[in-house]
N, C-alpha and C positions, 0 to 999 in steps of 0.2 A: 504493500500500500504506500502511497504520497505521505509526507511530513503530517497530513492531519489526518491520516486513515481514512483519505476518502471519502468526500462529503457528501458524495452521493448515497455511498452507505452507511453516512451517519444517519439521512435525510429516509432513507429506505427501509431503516430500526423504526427513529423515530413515529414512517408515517403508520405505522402497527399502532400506534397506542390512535391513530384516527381512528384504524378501520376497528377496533375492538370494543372500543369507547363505546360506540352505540348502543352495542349491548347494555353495558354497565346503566344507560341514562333513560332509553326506551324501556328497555325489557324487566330490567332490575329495579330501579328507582322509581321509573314511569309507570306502566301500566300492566306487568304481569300480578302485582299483589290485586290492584283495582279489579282488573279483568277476572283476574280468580272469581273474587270472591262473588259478582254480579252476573255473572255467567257460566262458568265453567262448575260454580260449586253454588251456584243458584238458588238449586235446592235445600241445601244445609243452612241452619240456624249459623249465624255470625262466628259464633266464638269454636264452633267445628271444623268450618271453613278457614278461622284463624289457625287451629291446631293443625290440620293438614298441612297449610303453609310450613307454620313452626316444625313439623317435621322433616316436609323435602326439604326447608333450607339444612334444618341440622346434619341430614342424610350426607347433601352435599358436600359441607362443610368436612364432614368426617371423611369423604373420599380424599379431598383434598390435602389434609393433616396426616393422613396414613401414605397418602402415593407423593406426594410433592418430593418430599425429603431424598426420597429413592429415585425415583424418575428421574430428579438432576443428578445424582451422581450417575446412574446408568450414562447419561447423557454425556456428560464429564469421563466417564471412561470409553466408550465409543467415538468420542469428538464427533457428534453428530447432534448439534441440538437445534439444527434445523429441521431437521426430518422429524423429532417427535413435535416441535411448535408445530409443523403441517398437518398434523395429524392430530394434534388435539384441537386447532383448530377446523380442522375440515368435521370432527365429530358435535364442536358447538355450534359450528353453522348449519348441520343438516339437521338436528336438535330443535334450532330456533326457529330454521323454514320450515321444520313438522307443526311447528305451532298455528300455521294456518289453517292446516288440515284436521284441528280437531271442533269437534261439534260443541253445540249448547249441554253442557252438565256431564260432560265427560272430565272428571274434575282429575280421576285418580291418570289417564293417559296425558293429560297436559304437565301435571304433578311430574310424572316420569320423564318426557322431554326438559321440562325445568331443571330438574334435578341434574342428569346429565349436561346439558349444555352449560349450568353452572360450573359445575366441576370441570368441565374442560376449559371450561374461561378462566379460572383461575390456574388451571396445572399450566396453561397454556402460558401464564404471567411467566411460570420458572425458568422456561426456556428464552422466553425474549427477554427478561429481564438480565439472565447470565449472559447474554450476546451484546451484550454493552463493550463488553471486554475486548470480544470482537472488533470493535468500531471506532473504538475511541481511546485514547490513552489517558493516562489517570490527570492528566491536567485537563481535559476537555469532558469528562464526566457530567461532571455540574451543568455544563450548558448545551450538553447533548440529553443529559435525561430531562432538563426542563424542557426541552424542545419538545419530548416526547411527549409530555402530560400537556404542555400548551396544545397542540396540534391535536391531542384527544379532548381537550377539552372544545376546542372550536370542532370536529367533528362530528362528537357525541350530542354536542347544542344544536348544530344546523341539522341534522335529523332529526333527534325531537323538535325540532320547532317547526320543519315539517310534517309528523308525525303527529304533532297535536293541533294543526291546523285539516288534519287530514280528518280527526276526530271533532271538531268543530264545526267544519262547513262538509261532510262529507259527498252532498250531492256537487261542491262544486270541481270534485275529482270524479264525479261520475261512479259512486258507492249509495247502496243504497242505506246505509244507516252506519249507525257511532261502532256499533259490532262490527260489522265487514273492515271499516277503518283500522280498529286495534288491529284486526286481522292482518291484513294489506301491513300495517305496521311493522307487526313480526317478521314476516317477508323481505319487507325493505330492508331489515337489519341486518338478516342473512344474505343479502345480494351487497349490501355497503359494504359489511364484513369482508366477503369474498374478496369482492374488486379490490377492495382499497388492499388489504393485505399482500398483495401481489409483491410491491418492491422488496419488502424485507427478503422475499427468497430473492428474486433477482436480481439484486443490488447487494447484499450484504453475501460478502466470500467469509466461511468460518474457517477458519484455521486449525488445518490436520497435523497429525506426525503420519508419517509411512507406517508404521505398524499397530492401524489402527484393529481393533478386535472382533471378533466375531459379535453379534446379538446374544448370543449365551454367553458367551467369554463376559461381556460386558457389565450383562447383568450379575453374573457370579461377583466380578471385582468390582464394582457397584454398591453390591448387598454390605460386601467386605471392609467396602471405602467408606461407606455409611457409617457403621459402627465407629470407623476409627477416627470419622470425623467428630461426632457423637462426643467421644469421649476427648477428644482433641480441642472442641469447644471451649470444654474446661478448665483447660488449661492456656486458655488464649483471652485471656482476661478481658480486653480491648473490644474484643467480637462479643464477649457472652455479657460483659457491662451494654455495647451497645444493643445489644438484642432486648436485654432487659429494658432498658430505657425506652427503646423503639416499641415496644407490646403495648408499654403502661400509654405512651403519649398518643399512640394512635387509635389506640382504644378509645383513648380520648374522643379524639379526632370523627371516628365512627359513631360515639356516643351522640355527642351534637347534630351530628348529619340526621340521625335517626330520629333526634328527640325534639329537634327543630322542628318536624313536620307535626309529629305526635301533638306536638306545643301548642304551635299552631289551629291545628284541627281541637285540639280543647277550647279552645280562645274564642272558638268560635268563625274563624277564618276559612272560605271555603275552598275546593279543588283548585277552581282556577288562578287564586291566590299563589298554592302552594308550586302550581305547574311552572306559574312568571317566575317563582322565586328562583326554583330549579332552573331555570334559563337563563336568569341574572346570573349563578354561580357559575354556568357553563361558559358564560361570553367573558364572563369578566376574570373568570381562570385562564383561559388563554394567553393575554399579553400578562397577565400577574406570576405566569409560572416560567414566563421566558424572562421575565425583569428579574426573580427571585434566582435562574442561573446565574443571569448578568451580575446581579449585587454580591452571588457567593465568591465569584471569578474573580470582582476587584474587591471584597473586602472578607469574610471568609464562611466559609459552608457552616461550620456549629454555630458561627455569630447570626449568620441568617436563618438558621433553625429556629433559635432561642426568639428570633423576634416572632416569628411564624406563631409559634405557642405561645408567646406574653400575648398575641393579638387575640388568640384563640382564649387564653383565660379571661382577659377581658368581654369578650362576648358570651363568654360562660357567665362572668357575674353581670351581664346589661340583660340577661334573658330574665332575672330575675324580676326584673321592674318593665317585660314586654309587654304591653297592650295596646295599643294601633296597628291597623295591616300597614303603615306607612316604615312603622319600626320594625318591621316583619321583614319587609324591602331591604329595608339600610344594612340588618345583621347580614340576609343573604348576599348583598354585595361585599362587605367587611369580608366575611366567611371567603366570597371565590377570589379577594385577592391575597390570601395566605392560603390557603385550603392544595391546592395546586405544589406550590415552592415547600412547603412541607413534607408533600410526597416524594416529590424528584428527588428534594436535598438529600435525603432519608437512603431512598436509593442509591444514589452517586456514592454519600459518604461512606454506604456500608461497601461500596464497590471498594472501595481504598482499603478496606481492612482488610477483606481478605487475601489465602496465600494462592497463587499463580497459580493457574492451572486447576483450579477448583471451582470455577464460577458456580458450574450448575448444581453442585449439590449444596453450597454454601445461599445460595438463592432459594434453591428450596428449601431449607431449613429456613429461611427469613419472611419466605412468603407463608411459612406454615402458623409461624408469630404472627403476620397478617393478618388471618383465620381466626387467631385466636381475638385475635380484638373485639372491643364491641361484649366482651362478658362481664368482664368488671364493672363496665362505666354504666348497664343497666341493671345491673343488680345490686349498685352505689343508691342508682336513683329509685329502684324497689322499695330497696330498706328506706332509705332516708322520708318518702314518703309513706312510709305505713306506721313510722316511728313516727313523725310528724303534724302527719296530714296535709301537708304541703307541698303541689306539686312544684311550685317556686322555689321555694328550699329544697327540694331533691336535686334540681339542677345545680345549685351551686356544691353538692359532693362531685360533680367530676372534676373539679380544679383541683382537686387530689391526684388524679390522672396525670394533667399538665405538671404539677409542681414536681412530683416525683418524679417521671419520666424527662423532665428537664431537666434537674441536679443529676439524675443517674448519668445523663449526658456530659454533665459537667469534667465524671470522670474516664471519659474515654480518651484515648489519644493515640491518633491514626497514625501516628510515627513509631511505633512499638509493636502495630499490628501484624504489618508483615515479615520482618524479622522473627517474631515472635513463632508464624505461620511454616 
């Protein structure tokens, strides 16, 4: 590769997190929980329809947390971790496009497609995420993976924003109702996916040795390389402090995302409220996540984490005193111009820690911490409200999340990391 590895196959990584995105913003945040529960699961009382959900996600979640870890090493000892991103992509996109195919109260067959296409969305993260390494060298990290998340962020917004116009006027796409739209919806995601996904294979070259191994070979030294990483963790102070940190803050991070909307819809504030909201975080994440590379590049990656989360704790304690859709607006814009620079940063910096030649299974162990997010910071806000009574003051326990997962960061330090590795 050229002095910068190749910008087109930086530009070729990055345009992965466009084509992926939509899923994450239509399917996932948007309209497969809505859609479930008003259609698919029609028939069932609310809180039924809720526990289904609650299960394929956890289903998912656990395929993810048991295969991630392993999958990148396999991947990492084969030097092939383009061919499994293809593949677990091609398995979430035929997944997502089965979701048009399925009828009124077929609840338990769309559950099924959900559930799979989730977990290859996310195994799919472990493989593009260790191909950073691939693309970029450890000074251009920070503003190649922001590239990434901006470009998913403006993505994942311009579909749904066609996507919810599709559901809004749908006779002026020539649909004859809000149903067919969702429908057509899922569709679209699996054909944006497709397309846009293209460059990352034909743009991004991975980088072989001559004696690469067989598929079983792989897998065996894989299983092997797991373990020893497992335990190698442990001993890598730098990685397992920042893993630690990265769980508690992002958990955080998912916490808000989730309990923003829940908030809202207590408040009193309806769909179309929360949909704008959701589109404000998507457009205004874009340029905020490429500005947050730029800021790490001239002044430094933990310093612009730390601000990313002082913003994020600050909006944890303004949630407290929220009551107008106007102040509804403002957090979700606050939220997508840190929301974005937190993820990337998070990414890049744990790219710096680890040792050569480990990407994918050191990714998957980090995307499995990922997975894990989101259990603390609702079950902070359980207790605190049943202790309570206040759903106002349960929100202000996740700044417990931020403060700790900030200081833990305080002790990491990426100059020990790979030495160490």
């Amino acid at each position: 590769m050229s002095e910068s590895r190749d910008r087109r196959a930086q530009f070729g990584w990055a345009f992965y997190d466009w084509a992926n995105s939509a899923f994450a913003t239509t399917v996932v945040a948007g309209f497969f929980p809505i859609f479930f529960k008003s259609y698919w699961s029609s028939g069932h009382p609310a809180e039924t329809s809720t526990l289904q959900l609650g299960v394929g996600s956890a289903l998912a979640s656990l395929v993810v947390l048991v295969l991630a870890p392993l999958l990148g090493a396999v991947a990492d000892r084969s030097r092939r971790k383009k061919p499994w991103l293809a593949l677990a992509t091609g398995i979430s996109v035929a997944a997502t496009a089965g979701l048009f195919f399925v009828g009124e109260g077929q609840w338990l067959f769309a559950l099924t497609l959900f559930v799979i296409a989730s977990a290859a969305f996310f195994l799919a993260m472990v493989f593009y995420d260790s191909l950073i390494v691939d693309v970029a060298t450890p000074a251009d990290y920070d503003r190649v993976s922001a590239l990434g998340y901006g470009l998913g962020y403006l993505g994942g917004g311009l579909l749904l924003a066609v996507n919810v116009a599709m559901t809004l006027w749908p006779e002026m796409f020539g649909l004859a109702d809000r149903a067919a739209a969702v429908r057509w919806s899922f569709l679209s995601v699996a054909v944006w996916w497709a397309l846009f996904a293209l460059p990352v294979f034909l743009w991004v070259k991975e980088e072989r040795e001559a004696d690469t191994p067989s598929a079983g070979q792989a897998m065996r030294e894989g299983v092997s390389e797991l373990r020893r990483t497992a335990r190698r963790i442990f001993d890598e102070k730098p990685v397992l402090t920042f893993l630690i940190a990265y769980w508690l803050y992002i958990d955080g991070v998912h916490t808000i995302i989730r309990m923003a909307v829940d908030f809202g819809l207590n408040l009193g504030f309806g769909e179309t409220s929360l949909i704008t909201a959701l589109l404000l975080v998507q457009f205004i994440g874009f340029p905020a996540a490429v500005a947050f590379g730029w800021l790490a590049s001239r002044w430094d990656t933990k310093k612009a984490i730390y601000l990313g989360l002082a913003v994020y704790a600050a909006v944890t304690a303004w949630g407290y005193f929220l009551a107008h859709e106007w102040q509804f607006y403002v957090m979700a814009m606050v939220i997508g111009l840190v929301q974005g620079g937190v993820q990337s940063l998070s990414r890049s910096y744990f790219a710096r820690l680890i040792p050569e030649g480990r990407a994918g299974e050191y990714f998957g162990i980090y995307n499995m911490m990922g997975k894990f997010a989101a259990v603390i910071g609702p079950l902070l806000v359980g207790v605190t409200a049943a202790a309570t009574g206040s759903a106002r003051l349960s929100i202000l326990s996740v700044l417990i999340l931020f403060v700790a997962g900030g200081w833990l960061l305080t002790r990491v330090d990426a100059s020990q990391a790979r030495d160490a590795g």
